[in-house]
N, C-alpha and C positions, 0 to 999 in steps of 0.2 A: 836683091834677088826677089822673083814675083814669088808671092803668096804658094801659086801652084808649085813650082818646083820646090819651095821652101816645104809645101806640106807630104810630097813624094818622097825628100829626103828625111825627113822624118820619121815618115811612117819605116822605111827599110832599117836605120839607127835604131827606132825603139822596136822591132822586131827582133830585130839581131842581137839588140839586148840582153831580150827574153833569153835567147839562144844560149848566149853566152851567162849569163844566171845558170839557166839548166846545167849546162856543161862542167862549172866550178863548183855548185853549191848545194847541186840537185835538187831532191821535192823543198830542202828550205829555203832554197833561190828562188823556187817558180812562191812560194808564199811568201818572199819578201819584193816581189815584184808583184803581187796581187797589192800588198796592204801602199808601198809606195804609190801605185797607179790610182786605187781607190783616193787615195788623199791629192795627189796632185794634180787630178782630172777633176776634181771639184774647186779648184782656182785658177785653171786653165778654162773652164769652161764660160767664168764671167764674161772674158773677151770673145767677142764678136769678129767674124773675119768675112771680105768677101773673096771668094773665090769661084771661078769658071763661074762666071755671073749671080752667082747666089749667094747669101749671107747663112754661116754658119757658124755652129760653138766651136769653139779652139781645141778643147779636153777630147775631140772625136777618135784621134790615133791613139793617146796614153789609155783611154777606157776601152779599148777597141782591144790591146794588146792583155786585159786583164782575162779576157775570152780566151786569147790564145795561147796562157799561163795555163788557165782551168781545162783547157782540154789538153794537154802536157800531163798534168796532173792524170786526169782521168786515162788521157791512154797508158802510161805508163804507171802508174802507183793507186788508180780502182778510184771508185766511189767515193769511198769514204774519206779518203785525202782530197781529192777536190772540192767535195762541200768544206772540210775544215779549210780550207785555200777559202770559201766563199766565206766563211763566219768570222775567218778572223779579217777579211778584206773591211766587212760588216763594221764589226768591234772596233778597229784601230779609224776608222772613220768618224763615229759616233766619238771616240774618247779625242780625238785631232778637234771637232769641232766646238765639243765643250771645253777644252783647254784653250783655244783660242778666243771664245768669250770671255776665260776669264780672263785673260790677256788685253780686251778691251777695257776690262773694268778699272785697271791700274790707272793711277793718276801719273801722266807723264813728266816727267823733269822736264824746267825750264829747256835744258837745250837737246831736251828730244825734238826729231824731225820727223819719225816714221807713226805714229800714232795715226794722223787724218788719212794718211795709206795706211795704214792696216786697216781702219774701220773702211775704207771706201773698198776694202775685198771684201775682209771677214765679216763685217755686218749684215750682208748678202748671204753668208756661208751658213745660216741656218735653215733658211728657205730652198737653197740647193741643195745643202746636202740631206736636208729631210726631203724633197724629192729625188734627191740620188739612193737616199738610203731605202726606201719602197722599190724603187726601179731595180737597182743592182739585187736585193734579196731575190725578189720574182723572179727576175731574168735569169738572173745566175742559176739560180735553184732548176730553170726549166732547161739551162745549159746545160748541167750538168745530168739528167734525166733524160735529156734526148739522146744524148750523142751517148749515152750507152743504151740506149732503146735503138738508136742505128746501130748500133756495136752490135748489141744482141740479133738483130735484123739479118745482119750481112753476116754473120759468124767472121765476127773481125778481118772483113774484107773494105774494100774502096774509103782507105783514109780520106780521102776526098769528099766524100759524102757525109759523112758522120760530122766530119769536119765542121763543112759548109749548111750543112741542114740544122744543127742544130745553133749552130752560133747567129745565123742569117736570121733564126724567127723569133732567137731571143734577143736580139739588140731591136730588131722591131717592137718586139715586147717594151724593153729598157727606153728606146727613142718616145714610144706614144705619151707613157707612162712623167717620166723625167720632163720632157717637153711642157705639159701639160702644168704640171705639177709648178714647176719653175718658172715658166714664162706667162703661161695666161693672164692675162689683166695688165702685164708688165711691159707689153709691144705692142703694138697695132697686129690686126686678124694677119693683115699679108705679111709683117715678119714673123709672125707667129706661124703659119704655114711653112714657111719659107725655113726655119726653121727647122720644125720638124721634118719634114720632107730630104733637107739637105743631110741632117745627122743624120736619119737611116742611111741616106745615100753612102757618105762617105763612110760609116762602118762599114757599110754592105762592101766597100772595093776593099775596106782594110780586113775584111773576112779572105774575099778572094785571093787576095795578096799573100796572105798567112798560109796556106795550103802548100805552098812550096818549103816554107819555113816547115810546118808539120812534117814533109816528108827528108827535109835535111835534120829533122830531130831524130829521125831513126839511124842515122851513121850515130850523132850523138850518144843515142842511146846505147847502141852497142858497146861503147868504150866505159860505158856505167852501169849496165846492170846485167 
């Protein structure tokens, strides 16, 4: 299966995830789909993929979906549960990647296999996830700040808007940030670009994508709160 349909069917699975989270398990679904995303988009994202001609990070749709956790959160249970959705995304990241160092420090058994793969991820996993962990606070933090500054804007009008305006300038935010932080010096200038440019891209469609998902969370919602 090419790469591109592989990454369309993806993106609708891990939406509908979310969906389906909210549905059974409410605000403690959309925070166990925050702190799961936070951690598996930072070993998703070591791999490299090309797609529609460009080389991008793999982790685009899992981190993409924790935006559309946090604004769940925010439309329906306020402020101050979507920053806890952002702090404990934060926290269970930071404690995943110091338990996994310690994890490298074990001396393996003779007939261990999986040791020179775990270091050839997790050895990598402090330098990304200390630029995930700068990116995701900021971004998040500014996610969560906009889309009720559009909320307060529109007097909770054009889900669409709030939506997209704010998740759109914070994964921009997150892409510059994260890109930077993680790759510089690690690729050549043009995958470096390429790169960056590609990850905004592909969040930017899995922003637009989610806007539909947003507005089937209000049947959702209705049957829950």
């Amino acid at each position: 299966m090419p790469n591109e349909l592989l990454w369309f069917l993806f993106m609708i699975l891990d939406l509908s995830m979310v969906l389906v989270m909210f549905r059974f398990f409410r605000k403690e679904g959309l925070y166990a789909v925050i702190v799961m995303s936070s951690i598996i988009c930072n070993i998703q994202v070591i791999k490299l993929v090309d797609m529609f001609g460009f080389t991008a990070t793999l982790g685009n749709i899992v981190y993409a979906s924790n935006f559309f956790a946090t604004d769940l959160l925010s439309e329906y249970y306020g402020k101050k549960e979507a920053r806890k959705g952002v702090w404990l995304g934060f926290s269970m990241l930071v404690v995943a990647t110091i338990w996994m160092q310690f994890a490298l420090l074990f001396k393996p058994s003779a007939q261990d296999f999986s040791q020179e793969h775990l270091k050839a991820i997790f050895e990598l996993m402090p330098r990304i996830a200390g630029a995930s962990l700068l990116a995701y606070i900021i971004s998040q933090s500014h996610d969560v700040w906009a889309y009720h500054f559009w909320k307060d804007k529109t007097k909770g009008k054009h889900l669409w808007l709030r939506n997209n305006a704010s998740t759109m300038v914070s994964q921009l935010i997150d892409s510059v940030i994260f890109t930077t932080i993680a790759f510089a010096g690690m690729v050549d200038m043009p995958t470096f670009w390429s790169i960056l440019w590609t990850t905004y891209l592909f969040k930017w469609i899995v922003a637009l994508v989610d806007t539909p998902f947003m507005y089937l969370s209000k049947a959702v919602a209705r049957k829950l709160l």
